[in-house]
VMD Tcl script that builds the backbone (N, CA, C; Angstrom):
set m [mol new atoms 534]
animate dup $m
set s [atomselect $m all]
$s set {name element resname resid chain x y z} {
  {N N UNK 1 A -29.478 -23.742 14.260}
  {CA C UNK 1 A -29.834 -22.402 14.696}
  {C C UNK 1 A -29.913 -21.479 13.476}
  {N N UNK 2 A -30.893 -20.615 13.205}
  {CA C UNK 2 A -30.984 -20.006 12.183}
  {C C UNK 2 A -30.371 -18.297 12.654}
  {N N UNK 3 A -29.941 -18.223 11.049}
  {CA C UNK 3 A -29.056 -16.977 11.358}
  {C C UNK 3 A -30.092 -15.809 11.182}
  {N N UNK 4 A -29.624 -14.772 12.391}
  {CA C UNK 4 A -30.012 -13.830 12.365}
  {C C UNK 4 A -29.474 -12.296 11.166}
  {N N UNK 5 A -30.615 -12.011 10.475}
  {CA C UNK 5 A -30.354 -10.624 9.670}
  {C C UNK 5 A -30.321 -9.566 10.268}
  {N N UNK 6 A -30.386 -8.592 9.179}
  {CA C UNK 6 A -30.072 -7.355 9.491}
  {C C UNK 6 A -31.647 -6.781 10.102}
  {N N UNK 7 A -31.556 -6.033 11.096}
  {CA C UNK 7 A -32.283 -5.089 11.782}
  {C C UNK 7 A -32.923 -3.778 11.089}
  {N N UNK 8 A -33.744 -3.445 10.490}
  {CA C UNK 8 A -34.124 -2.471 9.567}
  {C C UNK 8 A -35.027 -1.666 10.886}
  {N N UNK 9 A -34.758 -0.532 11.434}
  {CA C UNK 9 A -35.400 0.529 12.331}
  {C C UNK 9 A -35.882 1.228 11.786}
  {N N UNK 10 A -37.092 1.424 11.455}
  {CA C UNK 10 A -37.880 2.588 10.527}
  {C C UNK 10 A -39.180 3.091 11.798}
  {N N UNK 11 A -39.492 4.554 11.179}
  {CA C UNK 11 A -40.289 5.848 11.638}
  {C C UNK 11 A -40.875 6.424 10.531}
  {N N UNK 12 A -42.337 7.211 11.067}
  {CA C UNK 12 A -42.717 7.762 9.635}
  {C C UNK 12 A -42.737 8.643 10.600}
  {N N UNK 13 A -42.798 10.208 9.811}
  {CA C UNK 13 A -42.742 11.451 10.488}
  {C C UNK 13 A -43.409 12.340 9.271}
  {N N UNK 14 A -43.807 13.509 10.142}
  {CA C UNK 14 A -45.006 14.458 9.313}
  {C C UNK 14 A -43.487 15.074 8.855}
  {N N UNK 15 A -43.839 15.690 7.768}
  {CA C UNK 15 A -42.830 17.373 7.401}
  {C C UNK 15 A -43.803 17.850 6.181}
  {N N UNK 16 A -43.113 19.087 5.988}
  {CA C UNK 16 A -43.938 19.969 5.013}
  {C C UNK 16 A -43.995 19.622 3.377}
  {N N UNK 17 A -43.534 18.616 3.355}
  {CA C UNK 17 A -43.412 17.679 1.998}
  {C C UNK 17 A -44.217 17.083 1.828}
  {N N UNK 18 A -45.044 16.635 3.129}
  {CA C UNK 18 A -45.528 15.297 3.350}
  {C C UNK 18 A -45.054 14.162 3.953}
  {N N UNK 19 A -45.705 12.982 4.415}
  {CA C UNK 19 A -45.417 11.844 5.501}
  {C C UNK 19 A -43.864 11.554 4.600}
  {N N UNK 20 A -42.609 11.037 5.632}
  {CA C UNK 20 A -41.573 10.401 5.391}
  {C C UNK 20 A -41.472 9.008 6.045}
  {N N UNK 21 A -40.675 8.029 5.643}
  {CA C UNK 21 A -40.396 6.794 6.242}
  {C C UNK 21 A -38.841 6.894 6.479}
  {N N UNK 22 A -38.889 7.205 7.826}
  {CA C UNK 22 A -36.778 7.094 8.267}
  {C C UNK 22 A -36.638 5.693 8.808}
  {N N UNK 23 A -35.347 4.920 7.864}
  {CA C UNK 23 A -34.739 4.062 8.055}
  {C C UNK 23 A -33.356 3.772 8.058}
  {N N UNK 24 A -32.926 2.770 9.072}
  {CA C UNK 24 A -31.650 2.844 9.556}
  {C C UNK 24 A -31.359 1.183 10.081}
  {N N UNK 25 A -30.091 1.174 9.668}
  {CA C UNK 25 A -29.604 0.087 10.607}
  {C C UNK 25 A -28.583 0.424 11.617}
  {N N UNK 26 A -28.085 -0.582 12.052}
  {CA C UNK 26 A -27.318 -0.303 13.089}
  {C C UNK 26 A -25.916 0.676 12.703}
  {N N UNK 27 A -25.698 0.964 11.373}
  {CA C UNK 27 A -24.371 1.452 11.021}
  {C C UNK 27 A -25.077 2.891 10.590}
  {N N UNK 28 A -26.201 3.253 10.219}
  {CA C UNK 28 A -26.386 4.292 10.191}
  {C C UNK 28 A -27.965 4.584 9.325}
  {N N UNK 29 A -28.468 5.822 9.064}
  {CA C UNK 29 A -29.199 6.240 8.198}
  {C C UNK 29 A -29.321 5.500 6.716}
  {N N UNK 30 A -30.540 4.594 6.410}
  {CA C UNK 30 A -29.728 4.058 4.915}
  {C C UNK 30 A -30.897 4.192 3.844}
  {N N UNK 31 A -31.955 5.073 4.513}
  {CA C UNK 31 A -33.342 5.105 3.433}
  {C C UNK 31 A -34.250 6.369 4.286}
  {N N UNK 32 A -35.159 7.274 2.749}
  {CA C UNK 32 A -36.065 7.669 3.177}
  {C C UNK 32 A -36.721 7.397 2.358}
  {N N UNK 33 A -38.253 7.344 2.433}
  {CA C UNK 33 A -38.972 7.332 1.105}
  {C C UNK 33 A -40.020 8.580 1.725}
  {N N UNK 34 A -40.676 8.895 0.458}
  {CA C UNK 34 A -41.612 9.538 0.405}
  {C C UNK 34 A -42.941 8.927 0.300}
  {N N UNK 35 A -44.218 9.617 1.477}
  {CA C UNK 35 A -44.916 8.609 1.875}
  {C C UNK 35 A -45.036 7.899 3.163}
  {N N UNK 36 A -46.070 6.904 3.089}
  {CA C UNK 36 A -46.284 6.634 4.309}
  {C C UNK 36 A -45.672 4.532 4.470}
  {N N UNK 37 A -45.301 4.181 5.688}
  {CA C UNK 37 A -44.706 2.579 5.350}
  {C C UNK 37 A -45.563 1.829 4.513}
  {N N UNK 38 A -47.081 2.210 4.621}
  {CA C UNK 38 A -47.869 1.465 4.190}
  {C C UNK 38 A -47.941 1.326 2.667}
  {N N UNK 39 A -48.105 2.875 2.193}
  {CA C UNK 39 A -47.565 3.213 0.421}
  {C C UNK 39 A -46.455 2.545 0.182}
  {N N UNK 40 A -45.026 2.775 0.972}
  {CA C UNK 40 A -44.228 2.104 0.781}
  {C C UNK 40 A -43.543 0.672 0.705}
  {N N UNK 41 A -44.438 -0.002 1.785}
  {CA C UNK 41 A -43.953 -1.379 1.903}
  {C C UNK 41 A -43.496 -2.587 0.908}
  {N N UNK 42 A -44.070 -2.306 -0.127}
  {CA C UNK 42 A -43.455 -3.129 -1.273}
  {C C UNK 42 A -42.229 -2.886 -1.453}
  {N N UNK 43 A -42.084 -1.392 -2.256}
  {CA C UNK 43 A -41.042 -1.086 -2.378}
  {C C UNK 43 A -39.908 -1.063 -1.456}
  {N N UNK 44 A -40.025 -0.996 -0.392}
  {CA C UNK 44 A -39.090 -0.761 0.706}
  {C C UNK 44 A -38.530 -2.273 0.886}
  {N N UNK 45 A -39.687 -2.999 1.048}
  {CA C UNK 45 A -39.389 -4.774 1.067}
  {C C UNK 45 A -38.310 -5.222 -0.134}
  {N N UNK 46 A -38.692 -4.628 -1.114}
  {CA C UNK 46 A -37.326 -5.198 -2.651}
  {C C UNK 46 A -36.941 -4.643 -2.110}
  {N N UNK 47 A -36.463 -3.036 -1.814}
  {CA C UNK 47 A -35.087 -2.696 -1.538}
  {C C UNK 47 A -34.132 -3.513 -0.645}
  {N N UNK 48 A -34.924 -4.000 0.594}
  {CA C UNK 48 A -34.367 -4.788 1.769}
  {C C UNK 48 A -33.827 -6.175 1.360}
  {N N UNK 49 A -34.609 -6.353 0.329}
  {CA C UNK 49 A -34.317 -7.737 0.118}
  {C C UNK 49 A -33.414 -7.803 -1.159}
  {N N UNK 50 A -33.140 -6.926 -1.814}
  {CA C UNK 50 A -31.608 -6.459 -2.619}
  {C C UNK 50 A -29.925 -6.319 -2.003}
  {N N UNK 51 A -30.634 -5.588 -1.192}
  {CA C UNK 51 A -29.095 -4.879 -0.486}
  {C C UNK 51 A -28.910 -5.473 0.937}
  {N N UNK 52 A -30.166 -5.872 1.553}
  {CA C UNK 52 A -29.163 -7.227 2.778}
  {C C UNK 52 A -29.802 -8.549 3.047}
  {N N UNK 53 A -30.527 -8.543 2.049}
  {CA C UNK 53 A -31.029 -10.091 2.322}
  {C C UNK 53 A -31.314 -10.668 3.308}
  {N N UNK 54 A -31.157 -11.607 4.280}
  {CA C UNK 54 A -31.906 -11.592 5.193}
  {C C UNK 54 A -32.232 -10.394 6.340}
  {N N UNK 55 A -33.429 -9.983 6.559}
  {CA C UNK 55 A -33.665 -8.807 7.297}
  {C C UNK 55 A -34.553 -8.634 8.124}
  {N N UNK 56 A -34.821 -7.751 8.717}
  {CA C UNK 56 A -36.187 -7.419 9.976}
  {C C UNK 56 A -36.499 -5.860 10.017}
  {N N UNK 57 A -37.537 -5.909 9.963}
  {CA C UNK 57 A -38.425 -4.511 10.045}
  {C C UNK 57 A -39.062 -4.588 11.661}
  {N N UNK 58 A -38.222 -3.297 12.203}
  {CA C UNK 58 A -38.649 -2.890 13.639}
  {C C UNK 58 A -39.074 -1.338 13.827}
  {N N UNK 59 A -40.173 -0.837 14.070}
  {CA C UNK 59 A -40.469 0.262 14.474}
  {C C UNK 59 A -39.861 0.885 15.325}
  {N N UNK 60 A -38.993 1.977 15.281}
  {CA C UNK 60 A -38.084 2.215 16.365}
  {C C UNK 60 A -38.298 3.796 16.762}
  {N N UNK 61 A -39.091 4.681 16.637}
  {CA C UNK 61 A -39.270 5.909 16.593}
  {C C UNK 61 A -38.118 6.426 17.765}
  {N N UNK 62 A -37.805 6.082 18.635}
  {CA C UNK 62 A -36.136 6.383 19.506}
  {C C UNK 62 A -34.921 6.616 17.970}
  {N N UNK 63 A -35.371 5.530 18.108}
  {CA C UNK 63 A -33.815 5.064 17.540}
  {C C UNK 63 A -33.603 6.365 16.556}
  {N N UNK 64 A -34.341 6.644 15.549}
  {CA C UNK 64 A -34.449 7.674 14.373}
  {C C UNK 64 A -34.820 9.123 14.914}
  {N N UNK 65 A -34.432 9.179 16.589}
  {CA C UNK 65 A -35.202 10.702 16.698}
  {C C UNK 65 A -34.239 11.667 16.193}
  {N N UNK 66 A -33.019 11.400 16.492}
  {CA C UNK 66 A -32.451 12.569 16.026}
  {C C UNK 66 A -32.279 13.079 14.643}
  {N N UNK 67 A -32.352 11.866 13.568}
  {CA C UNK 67 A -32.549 12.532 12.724}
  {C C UNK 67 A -33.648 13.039 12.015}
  {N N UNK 68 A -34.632 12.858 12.912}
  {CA C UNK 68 A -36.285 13.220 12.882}
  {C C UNK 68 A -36.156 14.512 12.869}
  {N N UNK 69 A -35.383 15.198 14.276}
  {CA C UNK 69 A -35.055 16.295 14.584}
  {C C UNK 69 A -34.789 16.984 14.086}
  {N N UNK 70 A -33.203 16.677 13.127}
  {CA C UNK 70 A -32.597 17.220 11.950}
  {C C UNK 70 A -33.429 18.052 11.013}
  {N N UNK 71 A -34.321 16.710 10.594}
  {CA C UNK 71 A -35.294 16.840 9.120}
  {C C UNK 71 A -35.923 18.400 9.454}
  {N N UNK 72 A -36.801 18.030 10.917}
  {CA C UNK 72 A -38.108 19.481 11.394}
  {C C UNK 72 A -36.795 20.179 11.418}
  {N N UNK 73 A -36.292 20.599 11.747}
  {CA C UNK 73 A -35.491 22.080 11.949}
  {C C UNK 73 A -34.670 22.294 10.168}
  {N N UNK 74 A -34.313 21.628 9.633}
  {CA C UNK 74 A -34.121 22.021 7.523}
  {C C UNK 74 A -35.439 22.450 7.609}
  {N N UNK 75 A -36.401 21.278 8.102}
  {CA C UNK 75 A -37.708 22.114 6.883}
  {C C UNK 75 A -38.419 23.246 7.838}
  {N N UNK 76 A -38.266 23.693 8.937}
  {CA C UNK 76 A -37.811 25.195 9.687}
  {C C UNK 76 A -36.859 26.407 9.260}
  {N N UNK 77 A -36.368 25.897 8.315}
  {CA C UNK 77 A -35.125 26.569 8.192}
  {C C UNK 77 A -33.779 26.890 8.602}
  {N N UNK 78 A -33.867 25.838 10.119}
  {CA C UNK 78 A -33.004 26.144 10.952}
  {C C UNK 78 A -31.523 25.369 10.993}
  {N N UNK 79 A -31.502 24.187 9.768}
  {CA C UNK 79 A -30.218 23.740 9.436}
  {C C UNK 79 A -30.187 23.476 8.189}
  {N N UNK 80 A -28.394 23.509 7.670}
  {CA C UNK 80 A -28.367 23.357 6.435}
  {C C UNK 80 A -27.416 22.293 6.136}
  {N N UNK 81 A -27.084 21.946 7.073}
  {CA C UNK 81 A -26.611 20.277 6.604}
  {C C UNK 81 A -27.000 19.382 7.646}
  {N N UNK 82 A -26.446 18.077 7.441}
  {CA C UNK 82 A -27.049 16.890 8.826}
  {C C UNK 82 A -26.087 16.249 9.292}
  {N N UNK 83 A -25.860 16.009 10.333}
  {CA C UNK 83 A -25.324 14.822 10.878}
  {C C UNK 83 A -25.577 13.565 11.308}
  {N N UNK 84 A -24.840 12.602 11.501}
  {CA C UNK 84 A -25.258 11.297 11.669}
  {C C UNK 84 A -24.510 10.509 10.385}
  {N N UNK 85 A -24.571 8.935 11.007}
  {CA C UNK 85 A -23.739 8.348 10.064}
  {C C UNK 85 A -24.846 7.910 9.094}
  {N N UNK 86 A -24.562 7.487 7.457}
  {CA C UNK 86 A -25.094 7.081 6.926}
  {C C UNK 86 A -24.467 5.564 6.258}
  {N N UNK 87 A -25.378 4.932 5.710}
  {CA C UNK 87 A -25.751 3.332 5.890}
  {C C UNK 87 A -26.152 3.128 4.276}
  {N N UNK 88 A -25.029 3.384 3.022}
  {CA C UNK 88 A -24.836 3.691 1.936}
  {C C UNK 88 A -25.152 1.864 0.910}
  {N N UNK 89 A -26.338 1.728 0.518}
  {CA C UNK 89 A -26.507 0.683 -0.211}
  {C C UNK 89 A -26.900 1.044 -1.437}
  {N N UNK 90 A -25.720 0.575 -2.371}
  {CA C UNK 90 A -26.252 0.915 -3.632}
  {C C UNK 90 A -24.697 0.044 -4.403}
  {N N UNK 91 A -24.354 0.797 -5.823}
  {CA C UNK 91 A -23.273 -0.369 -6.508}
  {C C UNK 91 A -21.936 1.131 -5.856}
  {N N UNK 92 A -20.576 0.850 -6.355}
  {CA C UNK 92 A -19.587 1.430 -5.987}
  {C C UNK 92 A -19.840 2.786 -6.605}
  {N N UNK 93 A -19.904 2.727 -8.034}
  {CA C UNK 93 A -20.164 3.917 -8.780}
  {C C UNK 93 A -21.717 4.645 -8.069}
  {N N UNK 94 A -22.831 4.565 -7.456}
  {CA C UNK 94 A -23.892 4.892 -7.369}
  {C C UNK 94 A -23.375 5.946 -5.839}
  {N N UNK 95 A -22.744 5.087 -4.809}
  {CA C UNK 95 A -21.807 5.723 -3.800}
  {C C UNK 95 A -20.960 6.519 -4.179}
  {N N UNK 96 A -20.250 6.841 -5.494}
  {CA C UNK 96 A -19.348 7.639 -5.358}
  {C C UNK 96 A -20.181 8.925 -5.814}
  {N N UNK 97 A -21.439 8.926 -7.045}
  {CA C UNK 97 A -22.067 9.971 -7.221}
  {C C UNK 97 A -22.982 10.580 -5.910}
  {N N UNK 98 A -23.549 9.883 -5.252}
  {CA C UNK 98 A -24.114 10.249 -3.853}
  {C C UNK 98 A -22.967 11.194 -3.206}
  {N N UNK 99 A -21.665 10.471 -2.479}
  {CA C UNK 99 A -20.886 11.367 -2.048}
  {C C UNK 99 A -20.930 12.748 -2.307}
  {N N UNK 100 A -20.494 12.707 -4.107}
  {CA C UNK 100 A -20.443 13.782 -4.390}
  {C C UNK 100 A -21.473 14.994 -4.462}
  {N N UNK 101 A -22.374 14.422 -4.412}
  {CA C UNK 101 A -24.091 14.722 -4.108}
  {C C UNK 101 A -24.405 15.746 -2.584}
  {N N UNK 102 A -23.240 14.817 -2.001}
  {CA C UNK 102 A -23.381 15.782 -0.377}
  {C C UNK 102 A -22.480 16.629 -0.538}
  {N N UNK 103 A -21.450 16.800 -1.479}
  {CA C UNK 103 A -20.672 18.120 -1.177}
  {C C UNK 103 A -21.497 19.753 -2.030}
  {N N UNK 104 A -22.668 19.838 -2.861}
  {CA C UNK 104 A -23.465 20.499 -2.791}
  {C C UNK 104 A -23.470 21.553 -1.745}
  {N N UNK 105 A -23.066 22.544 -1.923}
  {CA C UNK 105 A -23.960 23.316 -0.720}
  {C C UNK 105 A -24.809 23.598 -0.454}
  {N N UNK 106 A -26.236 24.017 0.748}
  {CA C UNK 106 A -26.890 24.188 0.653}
  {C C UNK 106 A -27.712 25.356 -0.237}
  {N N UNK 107 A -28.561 25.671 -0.523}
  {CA C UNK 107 A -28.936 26.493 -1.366}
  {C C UNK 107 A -28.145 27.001 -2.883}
  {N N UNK 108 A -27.309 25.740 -3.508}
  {CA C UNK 108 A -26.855 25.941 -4.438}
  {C C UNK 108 A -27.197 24.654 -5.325}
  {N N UNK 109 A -27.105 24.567 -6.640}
  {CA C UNK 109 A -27.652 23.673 -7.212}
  {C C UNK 109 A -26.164 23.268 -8.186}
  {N N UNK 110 A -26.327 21.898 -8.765}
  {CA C UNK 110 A -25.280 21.341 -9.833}
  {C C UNK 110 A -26.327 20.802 -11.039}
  {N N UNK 111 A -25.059 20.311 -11.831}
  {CA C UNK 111 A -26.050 19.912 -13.121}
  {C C UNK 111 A -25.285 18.238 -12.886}
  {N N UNK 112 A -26.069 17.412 -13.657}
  {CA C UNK 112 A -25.275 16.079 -13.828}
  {C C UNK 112 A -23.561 15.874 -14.338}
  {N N UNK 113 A -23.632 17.237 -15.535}
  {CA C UNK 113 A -22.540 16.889 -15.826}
  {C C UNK 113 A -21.285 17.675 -15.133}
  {N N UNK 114 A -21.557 18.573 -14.056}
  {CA C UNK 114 A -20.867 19.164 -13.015}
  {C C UNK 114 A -20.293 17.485 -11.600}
  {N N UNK 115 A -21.405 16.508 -11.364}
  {CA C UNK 115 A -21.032 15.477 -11.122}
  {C C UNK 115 A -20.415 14.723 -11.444}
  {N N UNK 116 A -20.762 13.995 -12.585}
  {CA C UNK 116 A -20.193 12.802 -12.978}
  {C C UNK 116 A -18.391 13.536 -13.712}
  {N N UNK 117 A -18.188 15.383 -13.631}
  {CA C UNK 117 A -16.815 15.583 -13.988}
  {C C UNK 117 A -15.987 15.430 -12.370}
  {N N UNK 118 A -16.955 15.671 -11.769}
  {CA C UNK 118 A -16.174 15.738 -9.861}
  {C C UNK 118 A -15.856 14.192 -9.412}
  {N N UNK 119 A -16.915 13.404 -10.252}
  {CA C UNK 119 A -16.496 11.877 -9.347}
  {C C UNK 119 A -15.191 11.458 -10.587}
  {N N UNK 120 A -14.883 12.058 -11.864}
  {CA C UNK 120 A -13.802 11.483 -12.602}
  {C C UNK 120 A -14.222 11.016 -13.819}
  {N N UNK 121 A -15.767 11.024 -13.819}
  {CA C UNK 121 A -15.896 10.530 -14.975}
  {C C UNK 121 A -17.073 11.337 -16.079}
  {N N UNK 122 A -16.249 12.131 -16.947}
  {CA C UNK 122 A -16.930 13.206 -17.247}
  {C C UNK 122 A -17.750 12.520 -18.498}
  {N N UNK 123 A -17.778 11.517 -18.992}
  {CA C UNK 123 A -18.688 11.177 -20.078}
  {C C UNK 123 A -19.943 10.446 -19.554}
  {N N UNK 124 A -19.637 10.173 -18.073}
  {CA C UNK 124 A -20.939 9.133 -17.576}
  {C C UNK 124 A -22.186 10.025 -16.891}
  {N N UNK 125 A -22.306 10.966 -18.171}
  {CA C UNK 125 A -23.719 11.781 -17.772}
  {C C UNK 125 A -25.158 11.442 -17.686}
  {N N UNK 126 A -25.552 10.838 -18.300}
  {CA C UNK 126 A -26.832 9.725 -18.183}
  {C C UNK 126 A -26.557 8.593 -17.003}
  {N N UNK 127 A -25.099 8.124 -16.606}
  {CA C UNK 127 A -25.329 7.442 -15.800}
  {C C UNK 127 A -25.348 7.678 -14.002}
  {N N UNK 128 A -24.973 9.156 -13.924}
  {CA C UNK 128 A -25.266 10.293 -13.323}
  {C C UNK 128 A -26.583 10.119 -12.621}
  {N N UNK 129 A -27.183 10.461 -13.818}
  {CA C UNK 129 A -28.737 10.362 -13.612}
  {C C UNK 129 A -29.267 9.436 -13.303}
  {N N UNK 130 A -29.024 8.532 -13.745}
  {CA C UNK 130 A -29.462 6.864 -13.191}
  {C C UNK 130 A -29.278 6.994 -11.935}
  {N N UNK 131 A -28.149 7.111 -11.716}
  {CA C UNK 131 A -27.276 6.867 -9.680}
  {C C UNK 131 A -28.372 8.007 -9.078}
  {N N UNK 132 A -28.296 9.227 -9.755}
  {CA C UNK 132 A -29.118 10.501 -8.520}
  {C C UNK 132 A -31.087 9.502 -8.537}
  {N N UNK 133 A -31.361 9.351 -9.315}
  {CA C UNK 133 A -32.339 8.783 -9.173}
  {C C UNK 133 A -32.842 7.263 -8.513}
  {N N UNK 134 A -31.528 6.895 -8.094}
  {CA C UNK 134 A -31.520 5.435 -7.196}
  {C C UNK 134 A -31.129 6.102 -5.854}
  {N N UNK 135 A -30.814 7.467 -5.423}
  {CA C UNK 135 A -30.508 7.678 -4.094}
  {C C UNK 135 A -31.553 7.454 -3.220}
  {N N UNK 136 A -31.469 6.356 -2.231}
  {CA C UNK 136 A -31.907 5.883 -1.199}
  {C C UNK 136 A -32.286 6.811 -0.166}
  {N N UNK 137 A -31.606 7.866 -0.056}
  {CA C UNK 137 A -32.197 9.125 1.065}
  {C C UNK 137 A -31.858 10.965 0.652}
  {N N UNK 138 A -32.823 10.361 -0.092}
  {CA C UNK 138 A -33.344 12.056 -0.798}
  {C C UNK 138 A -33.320 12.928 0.553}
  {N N UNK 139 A -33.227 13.998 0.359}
  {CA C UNK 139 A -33.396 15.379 1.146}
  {C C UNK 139 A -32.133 15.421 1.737}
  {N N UNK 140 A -31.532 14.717 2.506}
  {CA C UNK 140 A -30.097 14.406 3.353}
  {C C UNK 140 A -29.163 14.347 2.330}
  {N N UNK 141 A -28.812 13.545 1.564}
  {CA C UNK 141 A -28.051 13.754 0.499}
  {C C UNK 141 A -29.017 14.231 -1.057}
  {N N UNK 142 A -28.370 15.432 -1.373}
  {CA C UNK 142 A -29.638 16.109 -1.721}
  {C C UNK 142 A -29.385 16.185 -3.187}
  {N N UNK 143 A -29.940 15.250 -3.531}
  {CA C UNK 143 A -30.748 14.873 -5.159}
  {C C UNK 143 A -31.292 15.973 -5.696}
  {N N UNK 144 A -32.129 16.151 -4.946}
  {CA C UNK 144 A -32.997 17.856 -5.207}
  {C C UNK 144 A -32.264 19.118 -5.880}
  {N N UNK 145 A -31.020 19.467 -5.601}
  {CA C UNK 145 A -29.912 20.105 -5.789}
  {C C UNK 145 A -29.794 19.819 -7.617}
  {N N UNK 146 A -29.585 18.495 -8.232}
  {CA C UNK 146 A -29.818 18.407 -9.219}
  {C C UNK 146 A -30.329 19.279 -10.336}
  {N N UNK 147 A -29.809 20.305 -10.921}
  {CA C UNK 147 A -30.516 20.263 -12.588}
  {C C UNK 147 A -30.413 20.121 -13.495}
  {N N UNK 148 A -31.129 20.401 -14.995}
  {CA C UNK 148 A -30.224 19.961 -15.970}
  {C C UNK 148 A -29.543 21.609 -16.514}
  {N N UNK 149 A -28.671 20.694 -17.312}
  {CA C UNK 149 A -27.211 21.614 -17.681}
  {C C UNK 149 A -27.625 23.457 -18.174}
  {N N UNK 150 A -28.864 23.048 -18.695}
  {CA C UNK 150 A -29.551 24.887 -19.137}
  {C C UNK 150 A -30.321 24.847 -18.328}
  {N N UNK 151 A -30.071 24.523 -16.806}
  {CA C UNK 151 A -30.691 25.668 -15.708}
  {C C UNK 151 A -32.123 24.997 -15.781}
  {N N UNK 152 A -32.700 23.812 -16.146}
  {CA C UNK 152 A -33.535 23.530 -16.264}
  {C C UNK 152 A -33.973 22.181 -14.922}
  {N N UNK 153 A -35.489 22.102 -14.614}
  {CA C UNK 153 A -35.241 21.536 -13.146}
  {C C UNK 153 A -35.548 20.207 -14.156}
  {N N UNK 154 A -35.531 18.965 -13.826}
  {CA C UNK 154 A -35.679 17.640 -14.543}
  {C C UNK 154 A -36.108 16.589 -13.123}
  {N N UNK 155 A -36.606 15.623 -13.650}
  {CA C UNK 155 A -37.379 14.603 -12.622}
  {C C UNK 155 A -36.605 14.411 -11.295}
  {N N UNK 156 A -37.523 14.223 -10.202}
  {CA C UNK 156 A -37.315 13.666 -8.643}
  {C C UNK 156 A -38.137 13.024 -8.614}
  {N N UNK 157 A -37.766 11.710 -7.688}
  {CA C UNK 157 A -38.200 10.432 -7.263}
  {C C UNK 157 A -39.635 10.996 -6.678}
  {N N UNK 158 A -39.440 12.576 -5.698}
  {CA C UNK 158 A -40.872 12.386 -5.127}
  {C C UNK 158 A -41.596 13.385 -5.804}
  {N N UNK 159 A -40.988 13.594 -6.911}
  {CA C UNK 159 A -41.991 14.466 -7.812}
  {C C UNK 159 A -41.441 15.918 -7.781}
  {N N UNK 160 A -41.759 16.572 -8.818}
  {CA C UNK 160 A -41.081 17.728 -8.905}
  {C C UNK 160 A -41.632 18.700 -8.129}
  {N N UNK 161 A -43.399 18.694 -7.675}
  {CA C UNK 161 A -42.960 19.478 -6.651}
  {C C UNK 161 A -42.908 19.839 -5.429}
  {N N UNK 162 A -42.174 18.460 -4.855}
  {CA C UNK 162 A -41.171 18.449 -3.916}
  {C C UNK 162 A -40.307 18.943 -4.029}
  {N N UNK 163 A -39.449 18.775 -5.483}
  {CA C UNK 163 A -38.297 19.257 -6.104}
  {C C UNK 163 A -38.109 20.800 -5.572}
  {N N UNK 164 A -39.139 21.728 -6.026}
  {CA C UNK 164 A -39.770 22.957 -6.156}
  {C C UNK 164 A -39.945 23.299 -4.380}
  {N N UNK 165 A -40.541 23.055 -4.234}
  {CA C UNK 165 A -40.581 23.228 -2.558}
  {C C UNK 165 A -39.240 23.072 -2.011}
  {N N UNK 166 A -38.513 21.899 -1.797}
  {CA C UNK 166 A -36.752 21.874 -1.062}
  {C C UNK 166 A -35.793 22.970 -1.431}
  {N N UNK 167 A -35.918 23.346 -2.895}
  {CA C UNK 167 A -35.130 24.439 -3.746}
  {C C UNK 167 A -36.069 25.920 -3.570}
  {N N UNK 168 A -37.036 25.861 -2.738}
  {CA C UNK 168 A -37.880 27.273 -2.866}
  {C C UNK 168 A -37.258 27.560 -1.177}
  {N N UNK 169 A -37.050 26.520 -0.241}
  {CA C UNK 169 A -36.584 26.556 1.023}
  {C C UNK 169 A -35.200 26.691 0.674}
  {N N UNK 170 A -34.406 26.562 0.177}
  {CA C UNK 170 A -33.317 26.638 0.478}
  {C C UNK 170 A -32.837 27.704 -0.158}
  {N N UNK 171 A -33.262 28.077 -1.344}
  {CA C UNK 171 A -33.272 29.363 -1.713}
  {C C UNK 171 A -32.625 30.742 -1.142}
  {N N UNK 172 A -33.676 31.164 0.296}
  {CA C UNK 172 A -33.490 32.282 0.841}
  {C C UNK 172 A -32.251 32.883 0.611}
  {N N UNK 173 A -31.478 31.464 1.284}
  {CA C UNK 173 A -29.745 31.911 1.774}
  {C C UNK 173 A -28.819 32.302 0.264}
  {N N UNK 174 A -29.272 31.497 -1.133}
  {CA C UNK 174 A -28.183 31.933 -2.087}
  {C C UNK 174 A -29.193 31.188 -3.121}
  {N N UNK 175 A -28.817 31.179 -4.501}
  {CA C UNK 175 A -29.337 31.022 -5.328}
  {C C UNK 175 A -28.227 30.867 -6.416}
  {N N UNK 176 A -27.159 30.159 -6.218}
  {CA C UNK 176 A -26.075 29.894 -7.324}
  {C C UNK 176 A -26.067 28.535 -7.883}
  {N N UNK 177 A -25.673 28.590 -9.145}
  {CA C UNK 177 A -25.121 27.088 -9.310}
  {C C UNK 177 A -23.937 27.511 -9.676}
  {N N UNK 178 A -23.468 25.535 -9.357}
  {CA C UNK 178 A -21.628 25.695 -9.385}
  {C C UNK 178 A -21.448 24.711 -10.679}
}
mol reanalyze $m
mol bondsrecalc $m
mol representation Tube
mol addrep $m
């Protein structure tokens, strides 16, 4: 009898960024990309086939509504954080900078080396950057938030200006960094 893998539930959904791909397994939220499955499918396929090895791609537009929901009402303006569990694949150190990634507030920004001093390790500033740039679900745990140390904005996975747009929305409410 051959063993069954992991269940990969993915949705693409419009927002004001442009097309997203929401993916999830059964433990929670564990990918967005920017783009459509089709742009994505390579990439999404290595990722799957990195972090759970045997696997299955199921269209589930249920399954991902609520945090479909989530997404339209941030890019409404109408929330500033998310709920739902998330489904964290990456190395130990890459999880602990993410974490720290979600304690960000909304409409406030950090620098790398404001991170990598919060997760404990204040010399691993380049590797900071490495981890924010392997985050698996941009916008939700918010990468974007990112700048560099003189106030300066520096690369996003979906381009800077996405970058520019998430930080022009979130804006309204405050405009600090910590």
């Amino acid at each position: 009898m051959q063993q069954a893998g992991t269940i990969l539930r993915y949705t693409e959904v419009a927002s004001p960024i442009g097309p997203l791909v929401l993916a999830a397994t059964s433990q929670g939220l564990c990918n967005i990309a920017f783009g459509t499955m089709e742009h994505n499918q390579e990439r999404l396929q290595e990722w799957a086939d990195r972090w759970f090895g045997r696997h299955e791609w199921q269209e589930d537009t249920a399954h991902l509504a609520l945090i479909a929901e989530q997404l339209e009402q941030y890019f409404r303006g109408d929330r500033t954080s998310f709920d739902g569990e998330l489904d964290l694949q990456g190395t130990d150190f890459q999880k602990r900078v993410w974490t720290a990634l979600l304690a960000i507030p909304y409409g406030e920004t950090a620098s790398y080396k404001h991170i990598a001093e919060a997760i404990g390790s204040p010399k691993a500033v380049r590797a900071v950057g490495g981890a924010n740039n392997k985050n698996p679900i941009p916008v939700i745990i918010p990468c974007h938030r990112i700048i560099g140390a003189s106030g300066e904005l520096v690369g996003y996975g979906g381009g800077l200006d996405i970058k520019i747009r998430l930080l022009d929305l979130e804006r309204p409410l405050t405009a600090t960094t910590i």
